[in-house]
C-alpha angles and dihedrals in degrees: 000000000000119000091246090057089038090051087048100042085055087042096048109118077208103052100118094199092056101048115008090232103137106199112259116264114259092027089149106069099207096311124176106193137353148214129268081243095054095043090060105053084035080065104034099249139094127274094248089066090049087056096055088044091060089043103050088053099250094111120039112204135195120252104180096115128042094270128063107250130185109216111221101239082053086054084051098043091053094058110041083052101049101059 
C-alpha cells in the first residue's frame, strides 16, 4: 500500500479500526451511484486504490456523465463477488 493510501486510510473519519465509529445507517440517502472519492472512504481506502480497481476491471463503473461514477448495486455486487 503506497504512503499516500496509508496517510488517507489513518486520517479516514470512517475507518472503523482507527476510531470505532461505525457510519450511520441510512447514510445514503437514497443514493444511486458515488465518487471515486466517496467509494473510497465508503470502503475505507484511498482513491488511488478505487482507480486500479476499476482498471483493473473489478469494479465497473458508469461513465455516462463526465465523471466517473460507482453505482451503488455495482459496489454491492463487488462485494458480495470478491469474498
Amino acid at each position: 500500500m503506497s504512503r499516500d493510501c496509508l496517510a488517507d486510510r489513518d486520517n479516514n473519519p470512517m475507518n472503523t479500526k482507527t476510531t470505532g465509529i461505525q457510519p450511520p445507517s441510512g447514510a445514503d440517502h437514497g443514493r444511486l451511484a458515488y465518487s471515486v472519492q466517496e467509494t473510497a472512504r465508503l470502503l475505507g481506502v484511498c482513491d488511488k486504490s478505487i482507480r486500479r480497481l476499476i482498471l483493473r476491471g473489478l469494479l465497473r463503473p458508469s461513465r455516462a456523465l463526465r465523471h466517473i461514477l460507482i453505482p451503488k448495486d455495482e459496489l454491492q455486487r463487488f462485494l458480495r463477488d470478491t469474498r
